[in-house]
C-alpha positions in Angstrom: -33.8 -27.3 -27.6 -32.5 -28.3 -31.1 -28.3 -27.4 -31.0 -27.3 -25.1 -33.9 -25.8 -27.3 -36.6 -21.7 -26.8 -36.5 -19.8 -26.2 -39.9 -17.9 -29.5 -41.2 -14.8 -29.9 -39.7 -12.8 -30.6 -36.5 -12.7 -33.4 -34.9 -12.1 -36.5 -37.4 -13.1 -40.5 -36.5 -11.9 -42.0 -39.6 -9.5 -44.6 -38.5 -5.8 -45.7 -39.4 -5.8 -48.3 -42.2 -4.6 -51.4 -40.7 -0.9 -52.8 -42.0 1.0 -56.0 -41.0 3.7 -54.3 -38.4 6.9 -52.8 -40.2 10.2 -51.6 -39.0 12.2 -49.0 -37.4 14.5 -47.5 -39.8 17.4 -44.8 -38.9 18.4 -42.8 -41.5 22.0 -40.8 -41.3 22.7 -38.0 -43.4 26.3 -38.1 -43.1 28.0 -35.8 -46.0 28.0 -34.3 -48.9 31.1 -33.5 -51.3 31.6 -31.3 -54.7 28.5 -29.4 -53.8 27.8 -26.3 -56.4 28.5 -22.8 -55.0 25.6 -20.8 -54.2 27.2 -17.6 -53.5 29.4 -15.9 -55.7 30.7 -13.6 -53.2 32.0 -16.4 -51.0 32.2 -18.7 -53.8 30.6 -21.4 -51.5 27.1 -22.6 -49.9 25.1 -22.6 -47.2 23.9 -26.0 -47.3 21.1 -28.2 -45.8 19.0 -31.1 -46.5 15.0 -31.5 -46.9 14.1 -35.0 -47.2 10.5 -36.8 -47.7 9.8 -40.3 -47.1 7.4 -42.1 -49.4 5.7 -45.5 -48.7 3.3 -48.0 -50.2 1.2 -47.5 -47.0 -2.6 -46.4 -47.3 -3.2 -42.6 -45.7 -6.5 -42.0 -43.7 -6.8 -39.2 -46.2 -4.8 -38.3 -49.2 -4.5 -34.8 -47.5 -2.2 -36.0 -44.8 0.9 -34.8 -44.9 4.1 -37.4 -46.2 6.7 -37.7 -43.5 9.4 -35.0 -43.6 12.9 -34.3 -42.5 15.2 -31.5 -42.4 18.5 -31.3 -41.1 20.4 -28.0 -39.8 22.4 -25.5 -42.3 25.9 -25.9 -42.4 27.5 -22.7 -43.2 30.4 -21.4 -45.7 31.3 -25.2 -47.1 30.4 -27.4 -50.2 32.1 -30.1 -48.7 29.3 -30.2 -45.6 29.4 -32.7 -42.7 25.8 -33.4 -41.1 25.7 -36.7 -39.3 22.2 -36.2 -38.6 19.6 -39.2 -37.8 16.3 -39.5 -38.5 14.3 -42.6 -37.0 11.2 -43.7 -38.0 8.9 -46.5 -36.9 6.4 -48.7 -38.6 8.2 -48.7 -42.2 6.4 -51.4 -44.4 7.9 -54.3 -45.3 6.9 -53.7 -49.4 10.3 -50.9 -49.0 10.6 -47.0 -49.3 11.4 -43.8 -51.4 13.6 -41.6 -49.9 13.6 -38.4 -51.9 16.3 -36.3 -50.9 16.7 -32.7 -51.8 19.9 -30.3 -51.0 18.9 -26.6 -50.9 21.4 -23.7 -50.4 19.9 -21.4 -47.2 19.7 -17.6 -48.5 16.9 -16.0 -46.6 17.0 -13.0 -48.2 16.2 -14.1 -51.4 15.0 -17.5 -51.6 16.8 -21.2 -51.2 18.2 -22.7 -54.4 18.1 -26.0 -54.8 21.7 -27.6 -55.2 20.2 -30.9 -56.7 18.0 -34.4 -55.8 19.4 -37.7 -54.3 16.7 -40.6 -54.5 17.2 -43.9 -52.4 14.5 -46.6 -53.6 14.6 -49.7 -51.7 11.9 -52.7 -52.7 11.9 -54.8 -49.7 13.0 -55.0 -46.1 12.8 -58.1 -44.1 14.7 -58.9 -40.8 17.9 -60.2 -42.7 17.7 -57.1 -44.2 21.3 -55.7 -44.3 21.0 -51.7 -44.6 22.9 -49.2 -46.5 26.2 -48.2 -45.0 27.8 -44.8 -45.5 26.6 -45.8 -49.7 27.8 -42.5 -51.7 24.6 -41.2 -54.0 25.5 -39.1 -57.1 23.9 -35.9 -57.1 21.4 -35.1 -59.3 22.1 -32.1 -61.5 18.6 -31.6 -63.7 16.8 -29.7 -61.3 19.7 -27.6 -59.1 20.1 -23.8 -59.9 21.8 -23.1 -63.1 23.5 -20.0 -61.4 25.2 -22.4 -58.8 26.5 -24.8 -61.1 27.7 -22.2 -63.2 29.7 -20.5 -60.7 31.4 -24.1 -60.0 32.0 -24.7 -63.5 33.9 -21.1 -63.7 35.7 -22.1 -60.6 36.3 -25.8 -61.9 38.5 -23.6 -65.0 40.7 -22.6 -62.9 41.2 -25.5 -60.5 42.9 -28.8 -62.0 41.2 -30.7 -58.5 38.0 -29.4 -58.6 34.8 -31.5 -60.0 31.2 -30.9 -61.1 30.1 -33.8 -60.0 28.9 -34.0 -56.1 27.7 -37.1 -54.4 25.8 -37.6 -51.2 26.9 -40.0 -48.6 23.2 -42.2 -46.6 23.2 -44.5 -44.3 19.9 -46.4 -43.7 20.1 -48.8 -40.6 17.6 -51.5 -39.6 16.9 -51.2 -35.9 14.0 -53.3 -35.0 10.6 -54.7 -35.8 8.1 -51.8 -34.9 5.7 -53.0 -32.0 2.2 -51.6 -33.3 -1.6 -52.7 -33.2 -1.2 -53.6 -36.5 -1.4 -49.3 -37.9 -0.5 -48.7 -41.6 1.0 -45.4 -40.8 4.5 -44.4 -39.8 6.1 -42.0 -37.5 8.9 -40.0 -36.2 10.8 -42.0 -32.9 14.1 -39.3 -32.8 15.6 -38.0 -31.9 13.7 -34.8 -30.7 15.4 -32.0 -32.5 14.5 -28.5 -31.1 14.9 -25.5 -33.7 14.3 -21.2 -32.4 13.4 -19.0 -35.2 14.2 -15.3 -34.4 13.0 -12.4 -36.6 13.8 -8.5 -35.3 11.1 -7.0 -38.0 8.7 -9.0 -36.8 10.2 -8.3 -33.1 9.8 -4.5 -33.4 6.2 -4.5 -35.1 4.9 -6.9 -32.4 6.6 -4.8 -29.4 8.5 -8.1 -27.9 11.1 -8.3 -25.5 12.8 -10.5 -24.0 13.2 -10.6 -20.6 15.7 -11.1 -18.2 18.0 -8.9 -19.5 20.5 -7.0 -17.3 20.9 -3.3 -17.6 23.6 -1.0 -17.0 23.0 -1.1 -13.5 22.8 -4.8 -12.8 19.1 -4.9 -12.6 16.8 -7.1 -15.0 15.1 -5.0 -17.6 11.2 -5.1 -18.5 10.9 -2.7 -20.4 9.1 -3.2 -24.0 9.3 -1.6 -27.5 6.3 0.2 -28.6 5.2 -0.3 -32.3 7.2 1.8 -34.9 5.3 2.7 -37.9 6.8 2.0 -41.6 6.8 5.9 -42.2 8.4 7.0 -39.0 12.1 8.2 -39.7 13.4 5.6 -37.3 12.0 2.3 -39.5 14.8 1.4 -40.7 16.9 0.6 -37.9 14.5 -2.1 -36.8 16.4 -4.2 -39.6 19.0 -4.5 -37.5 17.8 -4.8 -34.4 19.4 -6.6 -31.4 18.1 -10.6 -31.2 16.7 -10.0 -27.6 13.8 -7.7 -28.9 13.5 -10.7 -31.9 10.0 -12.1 -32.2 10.7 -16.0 -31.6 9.0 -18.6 -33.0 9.9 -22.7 -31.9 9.6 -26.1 -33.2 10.1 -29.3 -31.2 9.9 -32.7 -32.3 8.3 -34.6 -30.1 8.4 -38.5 -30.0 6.0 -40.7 -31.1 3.6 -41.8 -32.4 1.0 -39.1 -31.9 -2.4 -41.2 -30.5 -4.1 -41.7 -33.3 -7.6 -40.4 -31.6 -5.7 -36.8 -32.4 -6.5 -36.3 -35.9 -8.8 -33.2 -36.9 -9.5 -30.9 -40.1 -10.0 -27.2 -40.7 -13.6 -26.2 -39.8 -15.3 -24.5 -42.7 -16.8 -21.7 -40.7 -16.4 -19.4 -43.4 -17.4 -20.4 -47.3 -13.9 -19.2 -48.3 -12.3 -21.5 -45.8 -12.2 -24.8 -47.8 -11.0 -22.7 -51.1 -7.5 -21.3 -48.7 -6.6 -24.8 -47.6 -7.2 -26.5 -50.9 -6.6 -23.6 -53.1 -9.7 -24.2 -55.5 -10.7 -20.8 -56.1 -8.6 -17.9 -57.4 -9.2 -16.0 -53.8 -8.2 -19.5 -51.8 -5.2 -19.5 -53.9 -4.0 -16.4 -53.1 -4.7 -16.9 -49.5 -2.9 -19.8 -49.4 0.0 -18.7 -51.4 0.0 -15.7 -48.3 -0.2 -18.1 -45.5 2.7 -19.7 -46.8 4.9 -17.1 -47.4 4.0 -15.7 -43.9 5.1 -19.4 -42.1 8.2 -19.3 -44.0 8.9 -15.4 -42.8 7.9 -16.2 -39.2 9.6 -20.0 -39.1 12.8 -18.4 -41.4 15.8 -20.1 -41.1 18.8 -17.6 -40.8 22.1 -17.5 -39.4 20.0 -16.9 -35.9 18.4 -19.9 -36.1 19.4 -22.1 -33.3 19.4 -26.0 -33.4 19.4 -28.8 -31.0 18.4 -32.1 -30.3 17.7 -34.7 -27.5 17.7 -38.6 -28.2 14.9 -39.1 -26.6 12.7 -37.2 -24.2 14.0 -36.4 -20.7 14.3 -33.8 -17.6 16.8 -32.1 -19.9 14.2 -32.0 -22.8 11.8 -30.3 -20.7 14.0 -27.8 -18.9 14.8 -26.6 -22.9 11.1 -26.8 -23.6 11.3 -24.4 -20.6 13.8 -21.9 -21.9 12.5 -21.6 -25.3 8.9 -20.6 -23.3 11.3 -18.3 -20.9 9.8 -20.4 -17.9 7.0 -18.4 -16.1 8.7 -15.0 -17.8 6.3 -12.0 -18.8 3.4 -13.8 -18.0 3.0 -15.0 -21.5 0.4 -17.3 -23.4 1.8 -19.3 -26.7 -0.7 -20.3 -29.8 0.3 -24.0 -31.0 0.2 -26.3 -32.8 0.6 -30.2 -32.9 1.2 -32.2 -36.5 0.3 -35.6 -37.1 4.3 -36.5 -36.8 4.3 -34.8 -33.7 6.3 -31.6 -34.5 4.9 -29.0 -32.1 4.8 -25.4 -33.2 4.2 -22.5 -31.1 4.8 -18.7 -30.2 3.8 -16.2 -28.3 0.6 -14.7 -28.5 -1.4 -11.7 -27.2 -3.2 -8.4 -28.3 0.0 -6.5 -29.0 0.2 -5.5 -32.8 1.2 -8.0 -35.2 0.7 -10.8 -32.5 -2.2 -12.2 -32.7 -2.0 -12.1 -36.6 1.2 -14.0 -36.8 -0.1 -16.8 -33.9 -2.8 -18.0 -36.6 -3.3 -21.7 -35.7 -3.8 -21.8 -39.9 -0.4 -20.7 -40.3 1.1 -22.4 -37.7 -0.3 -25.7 -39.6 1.6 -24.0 -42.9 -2.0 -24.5 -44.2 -2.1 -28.2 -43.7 -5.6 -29.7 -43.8 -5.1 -32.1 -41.1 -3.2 -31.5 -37.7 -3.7 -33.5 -34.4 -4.2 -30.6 -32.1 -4.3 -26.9 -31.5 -4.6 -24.2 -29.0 -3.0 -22.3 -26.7 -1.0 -22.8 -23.3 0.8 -21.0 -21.0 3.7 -22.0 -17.7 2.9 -21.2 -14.0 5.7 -21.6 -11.2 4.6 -24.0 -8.1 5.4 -22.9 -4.9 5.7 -27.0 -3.3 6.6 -29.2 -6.3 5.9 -32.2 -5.1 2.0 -31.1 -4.2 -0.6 -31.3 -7.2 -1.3 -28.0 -9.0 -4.4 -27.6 -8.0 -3.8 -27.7 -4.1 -1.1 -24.7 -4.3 0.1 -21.6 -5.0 1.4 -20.7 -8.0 2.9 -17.5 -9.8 0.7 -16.1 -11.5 -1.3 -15.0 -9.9 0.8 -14.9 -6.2 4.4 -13.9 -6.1 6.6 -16.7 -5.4 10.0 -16.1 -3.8 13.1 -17.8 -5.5 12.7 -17.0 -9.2 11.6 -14.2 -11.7 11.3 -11.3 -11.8 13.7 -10.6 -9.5 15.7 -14.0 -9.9 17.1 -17.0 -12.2 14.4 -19.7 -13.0 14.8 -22.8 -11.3 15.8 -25.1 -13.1 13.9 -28.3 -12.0 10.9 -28.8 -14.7 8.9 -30.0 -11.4 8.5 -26.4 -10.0 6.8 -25.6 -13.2 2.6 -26.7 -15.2 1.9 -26.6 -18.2 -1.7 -25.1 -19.1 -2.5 -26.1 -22.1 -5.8 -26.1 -24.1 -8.2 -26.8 -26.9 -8.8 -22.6 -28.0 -8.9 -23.0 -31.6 -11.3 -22.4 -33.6 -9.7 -23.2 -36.8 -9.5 -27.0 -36.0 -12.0 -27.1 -32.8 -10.1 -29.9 -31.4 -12.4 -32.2 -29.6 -12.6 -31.4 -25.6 -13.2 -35.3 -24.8 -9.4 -36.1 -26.2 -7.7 -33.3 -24.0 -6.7 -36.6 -21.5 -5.0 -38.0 -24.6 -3.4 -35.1 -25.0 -2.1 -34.6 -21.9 -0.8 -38.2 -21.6 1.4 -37.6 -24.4 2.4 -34.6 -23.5 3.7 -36.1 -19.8 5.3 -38.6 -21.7 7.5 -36.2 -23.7 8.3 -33.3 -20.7 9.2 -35.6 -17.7 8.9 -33.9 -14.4 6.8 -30.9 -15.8 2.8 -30.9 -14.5 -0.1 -30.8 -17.4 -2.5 -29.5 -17.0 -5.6 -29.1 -19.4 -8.8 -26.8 -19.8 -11.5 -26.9 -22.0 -12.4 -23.8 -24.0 -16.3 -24.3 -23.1 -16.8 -26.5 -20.4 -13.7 -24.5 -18.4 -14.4 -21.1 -19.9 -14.6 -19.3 -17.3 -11.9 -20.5 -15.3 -9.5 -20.3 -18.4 -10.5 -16.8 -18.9 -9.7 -16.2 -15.6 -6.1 -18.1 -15.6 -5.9 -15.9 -19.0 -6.5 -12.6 -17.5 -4.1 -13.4 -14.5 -1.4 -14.2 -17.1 -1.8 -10.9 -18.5 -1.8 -8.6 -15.7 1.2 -10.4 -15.2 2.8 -8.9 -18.2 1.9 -5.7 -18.0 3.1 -5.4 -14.0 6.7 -7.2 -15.3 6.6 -5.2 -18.4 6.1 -1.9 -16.6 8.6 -2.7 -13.8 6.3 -3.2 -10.9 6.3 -7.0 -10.2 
């Protein structure tokens, strides 16, 4: 029988470029001094640092994203102290561009940009002596008038106060990158962890977390039901308390990403192509939405917390644990996987709001190329150190020794990870799910993978699925 033809898109064999091998750069973000002030009421800033690292090196497509770094928000200061590294592999030898930008965090209007910092470098070899702790005058020209207008005001009335800030970089020669000879570059460490928290979003999806004591000592389970925007109790969802926050995560894992993980949007829809390329006035508007919607759910506020691990360890995956509330709720998380290996997920499910804010197209921030997508969820073993599939697990039998009734364990070895290829956005290829799950091992020691395929494992996913959310509703409803 002749197969249905499948719409263009998913799975992508173009290969790397090949490159003579580079190096391993670290880059340190150290300070920042005389920095303009953002907010008149404080007369200060709330400053961070997005930078992008240009190369010479030949993309597989001119769509893939350039290599990105952003540091955490340092709060109240214009005299800001990051120290923050950034290590990337498999820089060529022919040099980089590092553009740095300093933004001003204000989430309830919109970041202004404090000014630009570029550091151009020709040529690395392996004599190649670094920059160390160089200061970098701030750029002015493009930084928000307002800003640098409150400093100059400021400056009147302060003989030791400047308008001139300067950025302080240090870029470090490590090693020469061991590579099969692949013109691309990637993201070693360390492994910086960031959890988004939004109570609007919280209230109008119904989440909870759990694990909550209550007055009388006992966890709560309880859930918020949707309010609607004309109900006369709207507006205290505003300030709601963080625990009922809808959470969204970010981890960067360590690479390189396998370069067999590289797939495109599928154009199952002839609108499709014109929202990730923005071609058409509809696709633009689309695109402009999907945007603003990643920025709202991945917002960076005061709530936002940060972390970071050098490299990936027990630890790592006992945090990749806790952002996931270990086998908590019974819940199932959309992600996704970029091409640096920055993995994006939350949780996902037929509760308003949910399901339209786990979009593996937003998740992606409407990027035409990812690695991989889907969705996964975390089961609790009863015997660690026996495979998954020759035990029980929680769901769908209670296990003794944990939620709902006690702490996690902490040991990432009494835990899977059930992770598949459900997206029919990218329709990551079934065949590479191995791949995935090797790299995945690699970045959560101690924690069991396990994958399924959205076809060939249908049934049996739907099943693992259906178990998760039973569990829910029993833990949400107080009888598990």
């Amino acid at each position: 029988q002749k197969q249905e033809k499948q719409p263009a898109g998913g799975f992508d064999e173009t290969t790397i470029p090949r490159a003579p091998q580079g190096y391993t750069l670290k880059f340190t973000f150290h300070r920042a001094t005389n920095l303009p002030m953002a907010d008149i009421n404080s007369l200060s800033s709330d400053p961070y640092i997005s930078a992008q690292l240009n190369m010479s090196l030949p993309a597989r497509h001119k769509e893939d994203p350039p290599m990105r770094f952003r540091t955490p928000t340092i709060r109240r200061n214009t005299e800001p102290v990051w120290n923050c590294d950034w290590i990337v592999a498999n820089v060529p030898a022919s040099g980089f561009d590092l553009k740095v930008r300093l933004y001003d965090e204000d989430p309830a209007d919109h970041d202004d940009r404090l000014g630009n910092v570029h550091v151009h470098v020709n040529g690395i070899s392996g004599d190649w002596e670094g920059i160390h702790e160089q200061e970098f005058k701030i750029k002015k020209r493009m930084g928000s008038k307002r800003a640098y207008l409150i400093r100059g005001c400021a400056a009147m009335f302060s003989k030791g106060m400047h308008m001139d800030g300067e950025l302080v970089v240090s870029v470090k020669l490590l090693e020469r990158t061991e590579s099969n000879d692949e013109g691309r570059t990637w993201t070693v460490g360390p492994c910086a962890w960031s959890q988004h928290l939004s109570p609007l979003i919280g209230r109008l999806a119904g989440t909870k977390e759990p694990g909550k004591k209550n007055q009388d000592g006992g966890k709560e389970t309880e859930r918020y039901k949707y309010v609607s925007p004309l109900s006369p109790t709207w507006p205290t969802i505003l300030t709601a308390d963080p625990q009922n926050s809808f959470q969204a995560n970010q981890f960067q894992l360590a690479g390189p990403v396998p370069p067999q993980l590289y797939h495109r949007y599928v154009e199952f829809k002839p609108f499709v192509a014109g929202m990730f390329t923005s071609h058409s006035l509809r696709g633009r508007i689309l695109n402009r939405t999907l945007h603003h919607q990643f920025s709202r759910v991945y917002n960076y506020d005061r709530s936002t917390v940060y972390g970071s691990f050098p490299s990936p360890s027990k630890e790592m995956a006992l945090k990749f644990l806790d952002l996931v509330h270990y086998d908590q709720g019974g819940r199932i998380f959309t992600y996704v996987l970029t091409l640096d290996g920055q993995w994006r997920f939350t949780e996902t499910g037929k509760e308003f709001g949910i399901d339209l804010l786990s979009k593996h197209t937003m998740h992606s921030n409407v990027n035409i190329y990812i690695a991989f997508s889907g969705e996964f969820f975390i089961r609790r073993l009863k015997n660690p150190g026996k495979p998954p599939e020759d035990q029980t697990t929680q769901p769908p039998d209670p296990i003794a020794g944990g939620p709902p009734d006690d702490d996690p364990p902490r040991d990432s070895a009494c835990y899977e990870l059930l992770i598949d290829n459900d997206s029919g956005t990218y329709r990551p290829q079934a065949s590479l799910l191995p791949v995935l799950k090797e790299f995945m091992q690699k970045n959560l020691p101690g924690l069991k993978v396990v994958t399924l395929d959205c076809n060939a494992d249908k049934d049996k996913m739907n099943r693992l699925k259906t178990q998760q959310r039973e569990r829910k509703k029993a833990e949400s409803n107080g009888r598990a």
